[in-house]
C-alpha angles and dihedrals in degrees: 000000000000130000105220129198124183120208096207111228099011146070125234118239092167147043138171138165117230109253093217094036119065092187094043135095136170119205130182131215155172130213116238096021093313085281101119122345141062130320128228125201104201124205106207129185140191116232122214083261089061092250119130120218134176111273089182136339125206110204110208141208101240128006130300121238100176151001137217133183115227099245087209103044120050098205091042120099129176117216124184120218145195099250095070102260137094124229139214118212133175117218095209090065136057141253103341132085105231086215140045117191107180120177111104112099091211148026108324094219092184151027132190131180129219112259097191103027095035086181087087148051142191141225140200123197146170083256097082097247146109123219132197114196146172127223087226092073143043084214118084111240091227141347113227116196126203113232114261120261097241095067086059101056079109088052091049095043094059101053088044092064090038095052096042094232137030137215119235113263111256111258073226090065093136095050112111112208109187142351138181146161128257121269090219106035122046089205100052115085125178129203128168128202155193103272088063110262142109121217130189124213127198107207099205084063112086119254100289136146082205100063090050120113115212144163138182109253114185106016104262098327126121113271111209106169144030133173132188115231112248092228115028114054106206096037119095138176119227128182138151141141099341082066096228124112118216125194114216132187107223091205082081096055114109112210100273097206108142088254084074123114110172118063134185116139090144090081088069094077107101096161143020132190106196128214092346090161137034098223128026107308105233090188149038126172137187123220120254089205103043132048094209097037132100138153132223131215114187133176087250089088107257143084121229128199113209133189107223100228098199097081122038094210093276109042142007105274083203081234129124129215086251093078084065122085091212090041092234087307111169108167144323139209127218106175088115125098103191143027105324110219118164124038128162135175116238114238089213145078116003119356110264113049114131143186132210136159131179146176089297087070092235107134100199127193107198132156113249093199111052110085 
């Protein structure tokens, strides 16, 4: 049984549960698709009855991309909108953001905030580049930018040569698509684009294309969305428009500068789920509450939960999702009616509830885990 919200007049991109409420979400939207309009951030709650209804609601000025909950204030959420800038509102007031961050030159298409630190945050954006910010102040701490396409054609070559064939690189190439900081260490941050790769920043190294580490996820398409795993640090989750999602271990990445000779980032595949969609897959997500768990959201309309057979919950079983008829499937949802684009796990009550949201403008709250 699902729980089901509609946001009239716009469709959902983002969703997140409160992490000091465990009847509160925030979601964030965009009217006509999200394509040209206002935006909405709606503030939804769950009654006793089990009903949600709309706590407060922040129309916009241009579409939201994403939402973030302040990890140090419990009224305070992020959203990342198309004009370029990110926006601070508090939950407890009405109609205006308390904060404007404006530096990005085109749409912010995620946010992310600091687990650990909890002093900072992170943005994404079509720009190409990568922004880590404080709410303290309207100027980003620092600008990360991924390096360009053209210094990895030796990357590309040799996976080329190692995978047998190659998607075309996106014409989006420099579209970041989401970013966000380790669970486990303040100082790593992850983004993935639009020219297919993936690429890891350790903020306590100076500004250097050299001192990125980077591989080539999904051979040539487009990667829209990663995830770190909650329990493991060095493993991540990585999907897009092939539709399959693929699980690394970044302790196998070589530094990827274009000094670099040697070059060997597809070892770092230690798991593939293939085809796990029928259409690009816009989000995975890790459990909070299992090791070996994540859930898929895809623009074919529905939302999958997997079991990552390649780690029983205390080692590595040295096995792939492949060895499994049902390729580690645990269950799927299929309540939406359009492109699904946001989906997170809640922290709270018994493991397995999940939210997602999509271009139909149902928000759902349903349990993954229970069959």
């Amino acid at each position: 049984m699902a729980l089901n919200f509609h946001m009239q007049g716009f469709s959902g991109y983002g969703v997140q549960y409160s992490p000091f409420f465990d009847n509160r979400l925030a979601v964030a939207s965009g009217s006509n698709f999200g394509l040209v309009g206002n935006g909405n951030l709606f503030i939804l709650d769950i009654d006793p009855q089990g009903r949600i209804h709309s706590m407060n609601s922040f129309m916009t000025q241009d579409c939201l991309y994403d939402v973030a909950w302040n990890e140090l204030h419990e009224n305070q959420v992020l959203v990342a909108q198309g004009d370029g800038s990110l926006r601070l509102f508090d939950t407890s007031l009405q109609k205006f953001p308390i904060a404007i961050f404006k530096e990005h030159s085109k749409e912010v298409l995620s946010c992310n905030w600091n687990l650990i630190n909890k002093q900072t945050f992170v943005s994404s954006s079509w720009d190409g580049t990568v922004k880590i910010w404080t709410p303290n102040r309207k100027e980003s701490l620092r600008t990360l930018q991924v390096q360009p396409v053209m210094q990895s054609q030796l990357v590309d070559n040799t996976i080329a040569k190692t995978n047998g064939s190659r998607g075309t690189i996106s014409a989006n190439k420099n579209c970041i698509y989401q970013a966000q900081f380790s669970p486990h260490d303040e100082n790593l941050v992850m983004c993935c684009s639009g020219n297919s790769y993936v690429t890891l920043f350790d903020l306590r190294q100076p500004n250097s294309n050299n001192k990125q580490q980077r591989f080539l996820a999904h051979n040539g398409s487009e990667t829209l969305t990663c995830d770190f795993n909650k329990y493991r640090p060095t493993v991540v989750a990585t999907s897009g428009v092939d539709s399959s999602i693929r699980i690394w271990d970044i302790r196998m990445l070589v530094n990827l500068g274009p000094q670099s000779q040697h070059i060997n980032s597809s070892a770092a595949c230690i798991n593939e789920i293939t085809r796990a969609h029928e259409l690009a897959v816009r989000k995975v997500a890790w459990s909070p509450h299992h090791p070996n768990v994540l859930l898929s959201a895809s623009y074919d309309m529905t939302c999958s939960v997997w079991q990552d057979l390649s780690y029983d919950g205390s080692r590595f079983t040295m096995k792939t999702n492949s060895i499994d008829s049902s390729k580690g499937f645990i269950k799927r949802f299929t309540g939406h009616s359009e492109f699904v684009f946001g989906a997170d796990w809640s922290l709270w009550g018994q493991p397995g509830f999940i939210a997602t949201t999509g271009w139909d403008g149902n928000v759902f709250l349903w349990n993954g885990l229970q069959r």
